[in-house]
C-alpha positions as CSV (number, residue, x, y, z in Angstrom):
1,X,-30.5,-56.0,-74.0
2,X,-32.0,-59.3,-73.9
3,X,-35.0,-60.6,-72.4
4,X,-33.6,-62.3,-69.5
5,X,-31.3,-59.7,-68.6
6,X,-34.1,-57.5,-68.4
7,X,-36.2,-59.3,-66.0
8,X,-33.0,-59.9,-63.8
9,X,-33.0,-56.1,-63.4
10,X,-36.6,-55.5,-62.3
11,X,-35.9,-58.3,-59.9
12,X,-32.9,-56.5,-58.6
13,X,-34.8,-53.2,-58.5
14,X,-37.4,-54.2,-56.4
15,X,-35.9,-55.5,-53.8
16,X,-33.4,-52.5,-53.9
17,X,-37.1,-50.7,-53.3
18,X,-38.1,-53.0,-50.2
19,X,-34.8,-52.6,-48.6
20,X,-34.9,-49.0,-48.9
21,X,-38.5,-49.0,-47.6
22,X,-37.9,-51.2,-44.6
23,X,-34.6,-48.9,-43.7
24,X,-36.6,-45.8,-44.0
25,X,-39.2,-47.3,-42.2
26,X,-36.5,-48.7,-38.6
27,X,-35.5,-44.9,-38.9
28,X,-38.9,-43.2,-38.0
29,X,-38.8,-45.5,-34.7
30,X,-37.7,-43.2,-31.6
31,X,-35.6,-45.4,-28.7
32,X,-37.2,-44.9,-25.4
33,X,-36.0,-42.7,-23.2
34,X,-33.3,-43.3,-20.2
35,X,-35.1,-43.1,-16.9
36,X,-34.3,-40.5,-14.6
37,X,-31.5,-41.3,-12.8
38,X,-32.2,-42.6,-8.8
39,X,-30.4,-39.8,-6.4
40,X,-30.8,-40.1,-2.4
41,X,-31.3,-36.6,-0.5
42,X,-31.2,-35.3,3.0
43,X,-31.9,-32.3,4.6
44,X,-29.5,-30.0,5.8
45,X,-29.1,-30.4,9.4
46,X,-28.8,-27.9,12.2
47,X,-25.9,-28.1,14.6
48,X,-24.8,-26.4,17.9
49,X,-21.4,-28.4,17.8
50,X,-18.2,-26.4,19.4
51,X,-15.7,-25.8,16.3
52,X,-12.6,-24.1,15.5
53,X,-11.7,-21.8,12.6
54,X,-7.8,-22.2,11.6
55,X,-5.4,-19.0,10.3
56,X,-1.7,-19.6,9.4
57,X,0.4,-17.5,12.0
58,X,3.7,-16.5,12.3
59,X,5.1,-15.6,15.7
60,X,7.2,-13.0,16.3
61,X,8.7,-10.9,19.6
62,X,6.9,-8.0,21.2
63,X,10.4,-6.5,22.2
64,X,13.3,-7.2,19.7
65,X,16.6,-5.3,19.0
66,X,19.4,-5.7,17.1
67,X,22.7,-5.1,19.1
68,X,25.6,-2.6,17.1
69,X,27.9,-0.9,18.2
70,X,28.2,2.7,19.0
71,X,31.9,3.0,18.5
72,X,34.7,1.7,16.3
73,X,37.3,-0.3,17.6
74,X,38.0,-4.5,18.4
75,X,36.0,-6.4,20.7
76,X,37.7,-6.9,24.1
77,X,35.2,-9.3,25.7
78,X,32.0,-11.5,25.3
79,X,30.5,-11.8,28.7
80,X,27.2,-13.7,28.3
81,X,26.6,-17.4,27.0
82,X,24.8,-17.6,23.8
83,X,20.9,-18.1,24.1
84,X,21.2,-17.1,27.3
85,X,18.4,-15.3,29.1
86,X,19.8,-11.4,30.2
87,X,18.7,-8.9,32.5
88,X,18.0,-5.3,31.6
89,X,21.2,-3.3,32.2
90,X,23.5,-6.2,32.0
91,X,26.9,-5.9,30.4
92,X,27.1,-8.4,27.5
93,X,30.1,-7.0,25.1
94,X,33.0,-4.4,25.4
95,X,35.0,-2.9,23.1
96,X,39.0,-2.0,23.1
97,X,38.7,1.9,25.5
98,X,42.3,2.6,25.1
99,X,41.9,5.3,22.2
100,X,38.4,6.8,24.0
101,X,40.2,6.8,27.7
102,X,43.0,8.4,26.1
103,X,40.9,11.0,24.1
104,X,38.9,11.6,27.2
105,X,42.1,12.1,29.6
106,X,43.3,15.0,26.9
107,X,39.5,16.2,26.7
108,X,40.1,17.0,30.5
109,X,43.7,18.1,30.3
110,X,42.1,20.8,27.8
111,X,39.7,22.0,29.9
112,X,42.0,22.7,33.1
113,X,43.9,24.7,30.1
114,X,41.0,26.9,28.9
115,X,39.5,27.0,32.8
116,X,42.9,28.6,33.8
117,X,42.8,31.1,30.6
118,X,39.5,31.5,31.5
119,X,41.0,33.1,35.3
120,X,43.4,34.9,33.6
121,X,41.2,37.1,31.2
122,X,39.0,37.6,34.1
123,X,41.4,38.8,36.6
124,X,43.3,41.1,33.5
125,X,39.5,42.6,32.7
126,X,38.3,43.3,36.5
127,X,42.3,44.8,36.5
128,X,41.1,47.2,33.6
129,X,37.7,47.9,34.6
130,X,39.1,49.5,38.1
131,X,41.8,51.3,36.0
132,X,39.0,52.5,33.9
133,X,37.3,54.1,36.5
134,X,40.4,56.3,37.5
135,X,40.7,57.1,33.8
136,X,43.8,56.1,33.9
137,X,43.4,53.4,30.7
138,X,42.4,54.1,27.7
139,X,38.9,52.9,26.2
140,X,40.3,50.6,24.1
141,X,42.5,48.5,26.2
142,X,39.4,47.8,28.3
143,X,37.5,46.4,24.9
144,X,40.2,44.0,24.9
145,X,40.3,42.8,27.9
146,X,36.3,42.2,27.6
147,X,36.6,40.3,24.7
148,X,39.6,38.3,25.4
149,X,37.2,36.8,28.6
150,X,34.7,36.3,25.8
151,X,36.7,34.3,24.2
152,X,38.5,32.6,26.8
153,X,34.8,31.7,28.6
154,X,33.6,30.4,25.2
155,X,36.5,28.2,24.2
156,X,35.6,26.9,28.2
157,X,32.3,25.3,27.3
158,X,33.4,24.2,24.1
159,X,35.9,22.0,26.3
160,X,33.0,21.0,28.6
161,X,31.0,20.2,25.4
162,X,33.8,18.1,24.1
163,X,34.5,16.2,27.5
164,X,30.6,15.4,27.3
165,X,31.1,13.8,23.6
166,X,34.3,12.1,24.7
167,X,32.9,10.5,27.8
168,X,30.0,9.8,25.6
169,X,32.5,7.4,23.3
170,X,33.7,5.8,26.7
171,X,30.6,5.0,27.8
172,X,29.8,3.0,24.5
173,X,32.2,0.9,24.3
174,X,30.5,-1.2,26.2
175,X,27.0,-2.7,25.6
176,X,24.4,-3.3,27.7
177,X,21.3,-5.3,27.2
178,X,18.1,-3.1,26.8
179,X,15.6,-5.3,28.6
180,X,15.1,-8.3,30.2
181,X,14.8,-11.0,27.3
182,X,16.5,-13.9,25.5
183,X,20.3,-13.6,23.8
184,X,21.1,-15.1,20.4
185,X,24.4,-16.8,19.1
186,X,26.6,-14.0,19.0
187,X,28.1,-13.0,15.6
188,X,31.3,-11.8,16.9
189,X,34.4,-13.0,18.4
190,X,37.0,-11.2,20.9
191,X,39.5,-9.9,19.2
192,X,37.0,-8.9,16.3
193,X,36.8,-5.8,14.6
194,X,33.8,-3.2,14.5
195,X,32.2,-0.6,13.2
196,X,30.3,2.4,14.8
197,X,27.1,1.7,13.9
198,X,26.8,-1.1,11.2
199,X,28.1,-4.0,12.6
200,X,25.7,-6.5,13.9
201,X,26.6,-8.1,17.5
202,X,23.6,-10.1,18.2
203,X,20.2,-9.5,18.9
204,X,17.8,-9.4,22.1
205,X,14.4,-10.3,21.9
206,X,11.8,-10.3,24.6
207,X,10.6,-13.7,26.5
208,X,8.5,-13.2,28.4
209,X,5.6,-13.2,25.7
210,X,5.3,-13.4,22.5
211,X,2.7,-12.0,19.4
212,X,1.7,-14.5,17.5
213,X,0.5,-12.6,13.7
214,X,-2.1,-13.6,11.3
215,X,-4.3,-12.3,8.2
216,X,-7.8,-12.2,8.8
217,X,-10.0,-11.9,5.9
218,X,-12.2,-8.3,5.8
219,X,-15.2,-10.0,5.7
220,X,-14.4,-11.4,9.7
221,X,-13.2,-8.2,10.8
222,X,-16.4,-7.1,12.7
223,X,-16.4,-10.0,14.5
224,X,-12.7,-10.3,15.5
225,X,-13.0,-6.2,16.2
226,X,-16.1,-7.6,18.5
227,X,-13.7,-10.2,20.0
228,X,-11.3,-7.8,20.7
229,X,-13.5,-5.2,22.3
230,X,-15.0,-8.1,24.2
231,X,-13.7,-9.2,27.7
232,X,-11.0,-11.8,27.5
233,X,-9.6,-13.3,31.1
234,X,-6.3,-15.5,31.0
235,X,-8.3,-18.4,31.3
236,X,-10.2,-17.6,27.9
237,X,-9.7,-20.2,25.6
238,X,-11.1,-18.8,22.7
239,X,-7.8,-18.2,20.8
240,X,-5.3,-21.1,20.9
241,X,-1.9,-22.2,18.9
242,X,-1.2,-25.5,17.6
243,X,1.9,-26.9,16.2
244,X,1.5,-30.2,13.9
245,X,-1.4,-31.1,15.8
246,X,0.2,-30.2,19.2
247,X,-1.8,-27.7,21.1
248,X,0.1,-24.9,23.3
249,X,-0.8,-25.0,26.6
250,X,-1.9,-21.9,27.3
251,X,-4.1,-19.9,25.6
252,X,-3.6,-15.9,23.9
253,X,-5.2,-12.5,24.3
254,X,-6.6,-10.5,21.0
255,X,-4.4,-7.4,21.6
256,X,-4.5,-5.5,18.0
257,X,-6.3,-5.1,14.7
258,X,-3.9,-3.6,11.9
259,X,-4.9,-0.2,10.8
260,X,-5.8,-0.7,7.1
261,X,-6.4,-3.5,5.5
262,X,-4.3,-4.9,2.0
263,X,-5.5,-3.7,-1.2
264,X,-3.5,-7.1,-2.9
265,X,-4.5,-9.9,-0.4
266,X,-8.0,-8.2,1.3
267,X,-6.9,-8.8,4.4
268,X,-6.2,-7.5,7.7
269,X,-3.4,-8.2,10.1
270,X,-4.4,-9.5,13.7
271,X,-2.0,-10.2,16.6
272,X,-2.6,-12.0,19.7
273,X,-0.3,-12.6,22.7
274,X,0.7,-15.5,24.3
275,X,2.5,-16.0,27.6
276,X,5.9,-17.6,26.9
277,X,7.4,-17.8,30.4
278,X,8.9,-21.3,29.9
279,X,10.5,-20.1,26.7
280,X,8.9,-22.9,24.6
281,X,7.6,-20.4,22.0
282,X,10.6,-18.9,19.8
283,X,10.3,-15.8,17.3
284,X,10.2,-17.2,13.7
285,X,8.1,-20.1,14.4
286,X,5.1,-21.0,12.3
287,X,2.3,-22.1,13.3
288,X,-1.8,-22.1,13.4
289,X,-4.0,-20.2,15.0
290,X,-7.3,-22.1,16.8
291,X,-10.3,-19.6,16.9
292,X,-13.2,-21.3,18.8
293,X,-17.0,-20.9,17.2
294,X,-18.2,-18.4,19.4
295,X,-21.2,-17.7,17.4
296,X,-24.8,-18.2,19.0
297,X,-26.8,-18.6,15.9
298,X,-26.7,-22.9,15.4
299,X,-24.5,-23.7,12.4
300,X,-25.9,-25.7,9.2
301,X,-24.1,-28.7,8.3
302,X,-24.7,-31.6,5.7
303,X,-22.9,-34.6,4.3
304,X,-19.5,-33.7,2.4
305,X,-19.9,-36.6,-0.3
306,X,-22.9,-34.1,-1.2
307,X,-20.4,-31.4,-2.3
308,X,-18.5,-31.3,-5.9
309,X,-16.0,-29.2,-6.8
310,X,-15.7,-26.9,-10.1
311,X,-13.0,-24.8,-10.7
312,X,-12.5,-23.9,-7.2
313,X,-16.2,-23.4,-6.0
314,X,-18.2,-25.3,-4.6
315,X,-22.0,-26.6,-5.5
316,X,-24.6,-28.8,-4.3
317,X,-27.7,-30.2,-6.3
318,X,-30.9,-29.4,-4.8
319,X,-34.3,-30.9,-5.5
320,X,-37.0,-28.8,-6.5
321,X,-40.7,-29.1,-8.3
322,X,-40.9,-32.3,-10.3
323,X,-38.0,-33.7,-9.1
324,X,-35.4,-31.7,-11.1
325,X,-32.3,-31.1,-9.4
326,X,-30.5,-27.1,-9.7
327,X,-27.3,-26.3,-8.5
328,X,-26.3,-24.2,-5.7
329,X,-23.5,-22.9,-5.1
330,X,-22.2,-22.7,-1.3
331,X,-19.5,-21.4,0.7
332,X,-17.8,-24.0,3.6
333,X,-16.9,-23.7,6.3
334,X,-15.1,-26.2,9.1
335,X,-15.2,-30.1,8.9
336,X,-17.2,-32.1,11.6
337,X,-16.8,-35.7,11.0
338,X,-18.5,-37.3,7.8
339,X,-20.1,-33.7,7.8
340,X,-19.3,-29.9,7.2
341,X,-20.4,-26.6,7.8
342,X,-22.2,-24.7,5.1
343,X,-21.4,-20.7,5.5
344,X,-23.9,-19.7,2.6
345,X,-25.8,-21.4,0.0
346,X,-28.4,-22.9,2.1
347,X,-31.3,-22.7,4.5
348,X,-32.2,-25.0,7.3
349,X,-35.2,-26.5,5.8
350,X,-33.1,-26.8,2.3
351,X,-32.4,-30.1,0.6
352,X,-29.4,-32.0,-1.1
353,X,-28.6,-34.6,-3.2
354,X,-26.2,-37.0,-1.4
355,X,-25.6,-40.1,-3.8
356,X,-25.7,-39.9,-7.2
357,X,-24.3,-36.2,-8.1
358,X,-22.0,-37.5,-10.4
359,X,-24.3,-38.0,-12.7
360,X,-26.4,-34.7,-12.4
361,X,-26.4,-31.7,-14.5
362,X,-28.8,-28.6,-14.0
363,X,-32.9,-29.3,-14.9
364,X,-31.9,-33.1,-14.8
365,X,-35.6,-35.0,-13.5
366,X,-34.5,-37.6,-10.9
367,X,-36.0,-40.4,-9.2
368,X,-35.9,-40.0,-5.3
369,X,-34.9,-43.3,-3.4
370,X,-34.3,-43.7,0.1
371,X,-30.3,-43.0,1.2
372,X,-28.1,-45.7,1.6
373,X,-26.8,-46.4,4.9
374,X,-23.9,-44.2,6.8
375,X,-20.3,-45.8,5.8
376,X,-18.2,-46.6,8.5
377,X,-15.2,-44.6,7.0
378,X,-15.2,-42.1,4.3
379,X,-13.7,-40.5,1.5
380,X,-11.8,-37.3,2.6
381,X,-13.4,-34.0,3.0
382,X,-13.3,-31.9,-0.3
383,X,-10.6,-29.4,-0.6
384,X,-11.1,-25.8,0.4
């Protein structure tokens, strides 16, 4: 190796060693922390405001019955227009009678028949039976006559039984409605054929009101059993029905509490009434069920921009000592505005972040700034 070679090297090497130096020295240097994020809070607020809880409901009639028929045969009339409203008692289908008058004519013819036997064996026994007491017969004979009356009185009420059974058939083929209520489209024509029992006609249902069905979670059952236990007057407006944002006029009656609740859902089945005397209501219909806040106790509410959403529950950052934020989880309840109802979670005298949760995790320090001023319009509530 030459000379000047050599010295190029140590050159080389020590600045290799003053790089290295400075680098190691840039790395002990520790970048300043980020300051706490800047959060606004309010408290949770305390309201009396009048609110309603909503239940999906389906409606369905108090009195409903399928119409069939009770005898075989083709339909001879229709005598009732479809939807109609009926009146208890009124004839609404017939069937062909011709085979069921006939049967019933020869049920009678019988039982002139067995009635006149019936004469006969009696006047032939009484004739033995004096005969008998002359000793003039013998024993045997007078058996006879006995049991021929037997028979002759027994083959009588089987006639009368069968007359009954045959008048029976007469009397079915027609149909009468059971109660006073509302007809549906008939599914037969005249002229149609039917069978004793499985055809379907039509079907009656009650008008006059209707029960309007819907689940109620067990944790609400001591207060909807107190509702129902409670006085309710027609003008009690504590249970309404709404349609799309349409309110029924009038409002229902807590009549019934199912008797178990449902090991799958956890919930029990209430059904109110509601008067349906202009026939607005119809059996089938869905719609919501308007329970008014008739709880005493004031309700909490706080902003809902303060609520985020994880995996289908709800949370809220709350400050506590030295300004770091945990999170609470809460159950809600109704929407009031820019606000909502808070169940459980929180107390009245409780706390919440309001701006800035987006960027808060639990034990995060915050810096506390004043809150920004109420928007005029606002995201949408969060999702329950």
């Amino acid at each position: 190796m030459n000379h000047h070679f050599s010295k190029q090297l140590v050159r080389f090497t020590g600045l290799a060693s003053i790089a290295l130096m400075s680098a190691c020295g840039n790395n002990n240097t520790t970048p300043p922390a980020p300051p706490p994020p800047q959060v606004s809070i309010e408290p949770v607020r305390q309201t009396d405001a009048v609110y309603y809880d909503e239940y999906p409901a389906t409606i369905t009639a108090l009195n409903q019955v399928e119409l069939r028929p009770q005898v075989s045969g083709f339909i001879t009339g229709v005598h009732f227009e479809d939807g109609a409203k009926v009146r208890k008692g009124q004839l609404l289908y017939s069937v062909d009678a011709q085979l069921y008058s006939a049967n019933y004519q020869q049920a009678v013819a019988n039982l002139q028949v067995v009635e006149a036997n019936v004469v006969k064996a009696q006047k032939d026994a009484n004739r033995y039976h004096e005969l008998d007491k002359a000793d003039a017969v013998a024993k045997q004979l007078v058996d006879n006559a006995d049991a021929a009356l037997q028979v002759a009185q027994r083959q009588a009420a089987a006639a009368r039984a069968n007359i009954q059974a045959v008048s029976t058939s007469v009397r079915y083929t027609k149909v009468f409605a059971p109660f006073d209520g509302v007809i549906g489209i008939s599914l037969v024509k005249v002229g149609a054929a039917v069978t004793a029992g499985q055809t379907l006609l039509n079907t009656v249902s009650g008008n006059g009101e209707l029960a309007v069905d819907f689940n109620v979670e067990q944790k609400d059952i001591f207060r909807f059993a107190n509702l129902l236990n409670g006085k309710q007057s027609a003008t009690d407006s504590t249970f309404t029905l709404a349609f799309e944002g349409d309110v029924y006029p009038q409002p229902g009656k807590l009549v019934l509490i199912d008797r178990a609740v449902n090991p799958q859902t956890g919930t029990i089945k209430a059904r109110l009434v509601f008067p349906n005397k202009d026939n607005l209501l119809k059996a089938g219909m869905n719609g919501t069920v308007r329970i008014k806040n008739s709880s005493s106790a004031q309700s909490l509410v706080i902003p809902y921009k303060a609520v985020i959403e994880q995996l289908g529950e709800y949370f809220v950052y709350v400050p506590g000592d030295s300004n770091k934020v945990s999170q609470r989880k809460v159950v809600l309840g109704k929407q009031l505005g820019s606000d909502i109802i808070v169940k459980d979670g929180l107390q009245a005298n409780d706390k919440v972040v309001t701006q800035g949760v987006q960027n808060l995790r639990e034990g995060v320090k915050v810096t506390i700034g004043a809150p920004a001023p109420a928007a005029t319009t606002g995201a949408s509530a969060p999702k329950k």
